[in-house]
C-alpha positions in Angstrom: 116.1 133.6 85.5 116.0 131.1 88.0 113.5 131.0 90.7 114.6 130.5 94.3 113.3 126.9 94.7 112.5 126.2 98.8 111.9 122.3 99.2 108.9 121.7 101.8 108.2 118.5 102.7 107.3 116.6 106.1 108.8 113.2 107.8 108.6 111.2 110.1 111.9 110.8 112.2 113.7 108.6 110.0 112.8 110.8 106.8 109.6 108.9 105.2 106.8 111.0 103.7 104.0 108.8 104.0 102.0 110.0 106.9 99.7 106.9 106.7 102.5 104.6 107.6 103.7 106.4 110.6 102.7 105.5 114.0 101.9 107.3 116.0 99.0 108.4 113.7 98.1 112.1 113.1 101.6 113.3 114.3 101.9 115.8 111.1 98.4 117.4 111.9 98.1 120.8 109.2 101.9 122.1 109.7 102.7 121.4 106.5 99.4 123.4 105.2 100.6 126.0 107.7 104.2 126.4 106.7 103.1 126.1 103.4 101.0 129.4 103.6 103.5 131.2 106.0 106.0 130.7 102.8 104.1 132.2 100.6 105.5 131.0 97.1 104.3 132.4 93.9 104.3 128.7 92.9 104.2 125.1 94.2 105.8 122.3 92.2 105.0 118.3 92.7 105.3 115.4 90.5 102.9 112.9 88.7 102.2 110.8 91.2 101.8 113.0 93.6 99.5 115.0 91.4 97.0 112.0 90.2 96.1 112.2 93.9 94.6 115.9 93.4 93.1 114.7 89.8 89.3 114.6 89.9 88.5 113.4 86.0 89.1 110.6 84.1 91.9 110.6 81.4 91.1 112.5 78.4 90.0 110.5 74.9 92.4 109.6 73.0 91.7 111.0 69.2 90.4 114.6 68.9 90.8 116.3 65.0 92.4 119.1 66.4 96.0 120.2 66.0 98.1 122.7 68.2 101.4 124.4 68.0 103.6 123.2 70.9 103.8 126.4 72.7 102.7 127.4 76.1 99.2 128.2 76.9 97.7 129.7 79.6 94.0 129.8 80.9 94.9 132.5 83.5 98.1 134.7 84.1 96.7 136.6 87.3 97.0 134.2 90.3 98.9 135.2 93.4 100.3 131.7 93.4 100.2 129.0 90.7 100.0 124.7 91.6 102.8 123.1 88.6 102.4 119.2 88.2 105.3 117.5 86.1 103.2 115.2 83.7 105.9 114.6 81.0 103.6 112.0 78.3 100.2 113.5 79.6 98.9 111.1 82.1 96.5 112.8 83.9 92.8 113.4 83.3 92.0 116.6 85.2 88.7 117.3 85.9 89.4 120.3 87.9 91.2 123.3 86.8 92.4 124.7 90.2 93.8 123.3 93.3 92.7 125.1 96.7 92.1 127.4 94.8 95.6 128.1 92.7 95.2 127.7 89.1 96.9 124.5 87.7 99.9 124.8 85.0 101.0 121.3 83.7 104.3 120.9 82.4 104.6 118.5 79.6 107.1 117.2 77.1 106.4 117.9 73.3 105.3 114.4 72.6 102.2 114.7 74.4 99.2 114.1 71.9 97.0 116.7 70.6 93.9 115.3 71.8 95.6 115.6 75.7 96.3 119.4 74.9 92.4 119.5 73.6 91.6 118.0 77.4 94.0 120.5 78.8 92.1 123.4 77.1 88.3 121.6 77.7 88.8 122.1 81.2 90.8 125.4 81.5 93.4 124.0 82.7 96.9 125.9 81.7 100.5 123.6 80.3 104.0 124.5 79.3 106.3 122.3 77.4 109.3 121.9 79.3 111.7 119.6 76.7 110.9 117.6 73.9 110.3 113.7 75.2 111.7 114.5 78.3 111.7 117.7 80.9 114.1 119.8 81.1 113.8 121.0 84.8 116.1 124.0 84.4 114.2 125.3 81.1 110.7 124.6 83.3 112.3 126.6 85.8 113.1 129.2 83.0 109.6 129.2 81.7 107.9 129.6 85.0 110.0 132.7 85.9 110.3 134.2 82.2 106.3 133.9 81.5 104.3 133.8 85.0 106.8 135.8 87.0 107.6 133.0 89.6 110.1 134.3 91.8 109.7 131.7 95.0 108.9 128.1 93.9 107.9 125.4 97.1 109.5 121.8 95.7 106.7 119.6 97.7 107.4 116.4 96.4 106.9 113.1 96.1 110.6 111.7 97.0 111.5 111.2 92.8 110.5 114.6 92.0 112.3 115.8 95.1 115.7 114.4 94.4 115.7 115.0 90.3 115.9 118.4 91.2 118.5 117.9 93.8 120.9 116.0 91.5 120.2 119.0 88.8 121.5 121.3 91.6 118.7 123.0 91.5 117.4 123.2 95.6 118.6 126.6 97.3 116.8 125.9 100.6 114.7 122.7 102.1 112.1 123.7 105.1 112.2 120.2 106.9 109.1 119.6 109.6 110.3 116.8 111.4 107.1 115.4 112.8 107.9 112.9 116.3 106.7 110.1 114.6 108.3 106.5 112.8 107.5 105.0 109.7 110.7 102.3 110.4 110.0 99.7 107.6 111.2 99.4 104.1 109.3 100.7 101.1 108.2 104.2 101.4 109.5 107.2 99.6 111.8 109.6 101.7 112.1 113.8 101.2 114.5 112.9 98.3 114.3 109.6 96.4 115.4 107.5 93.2 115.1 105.3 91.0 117.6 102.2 90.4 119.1 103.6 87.3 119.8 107.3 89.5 121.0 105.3 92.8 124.7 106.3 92.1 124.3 109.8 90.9 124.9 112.0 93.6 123.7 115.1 94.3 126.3 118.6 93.6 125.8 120.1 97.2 129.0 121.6 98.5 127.6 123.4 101.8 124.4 123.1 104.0 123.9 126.1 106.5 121.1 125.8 109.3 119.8 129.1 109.1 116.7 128.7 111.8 115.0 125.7 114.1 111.8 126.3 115.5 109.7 123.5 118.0 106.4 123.4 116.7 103.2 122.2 118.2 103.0 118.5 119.3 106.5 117.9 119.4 107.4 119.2 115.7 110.6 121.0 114.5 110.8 123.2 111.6 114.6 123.1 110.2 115.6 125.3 107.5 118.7 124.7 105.6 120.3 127.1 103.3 121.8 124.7 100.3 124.7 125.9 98.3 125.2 123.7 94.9 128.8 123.4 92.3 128.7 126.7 90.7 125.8 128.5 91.9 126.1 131.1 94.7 123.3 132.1 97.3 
């Protein structure tokens, strides 16, 4: 089963992410934290990049004499809500096995190395396999719901995680803060992004429904759209 996948992120005015280019400064203060919590997901998802930013270790060696099965494995099964990091070929080097407090799951392809897994376990922090040299976002989707119970996944980014779940047809809502700030130059990753090679594949949304605004503090607006995607109802 599916989980009901909510894309949170915050922009600037002309849809960039990256609140160190905007001016004026500070315009996004904690809404995102805020909304975030007022959510209340079982799970938030991001992407490698965006995850090597929360990554406190260095990566893992690179030869262990241990072997493991590819199948899920999971340090805890417990948490109220559960922080999943795409890291298809095992990038990143850990060091931590929690963010704010929510229990890391990794989601990997089946190509990652043995001694990675052996780092994975060292530190307690949990990984699913979600395709064999590539992810399958639908199947992690699958695996999230079938094994940790996530009902209510939060899509926060960065822009290339963002819009591969898009063109999958896989975003049933995005919660936009639109801070009142600019970024206006060229370069920096918007809500959903691509690379050269995915420029021309466009996204299966049929319908977009506002279903609330709200002004927030400092000028902020909270915009949530209700996305309907080719042959999926809700």
């Amino acid at each position: 089963m599916k989980p009901h996948v909510i894309c949170l992120m915050a922009s600037s005015v002309d849809g960039r992410i990256l609140p160190s280019r905007w001016r004026p400064k500070g315009a996004a203060g904690n809404l995102f934290e805020r909304v975030h919590d007022d959510l209340a997901g079982d799970a938030w998802l991001i992407g490698r990049v965006t995850g090597q930013e929360f990554a406190k270790g260095k990566p893992y060696p690179a030869s262990t004499g241990e072997s493991f099965p590819r199948e899920h494995w999971f340090s805890r099964r417990d948490a109220k809500a559960y922080g999943v990091v795409l890291d298809a070929h095992g990038k990143i080097g850990w060091g931590r096995s929690d963010i704010g407090g929510d229990p890391i799951v990794v989601v990997l392809s089946e190509t990652v190395a043995d001694a990675h897994l052996a780092g994975l376990r060292s530190e307690g922090v949990s990984y699913i396999f979600g395709g064999k040299s590539e992810l399958d976002l639908n199947l992690t989707l699958d695996i999230l719901n079938r094994e940790l119970g996530v009902k209510r996944l939060l899509l926060e980014g960065g822009g290339g995680t963002n819009g591969a779940f898009l063109r999958a047809g896989l975003v049933d809502e995005l919660d936009l803060i639109l801070c009142p700030a600019l970024d206006g130059a060229k370069g920096a990753p918007s809500v959903f992004d691509s690379t050269e090679t995915e420029a021309d594949q466009r996204a299966p949304v049929t319908a977009m429904t506002l279903e609330s605004s709200r002004t927030l503090e400092g000028g902020a607006m909270l915009l949530r759209y209700r996305i309907q995607n080719e042959g999926r109802q809700g």
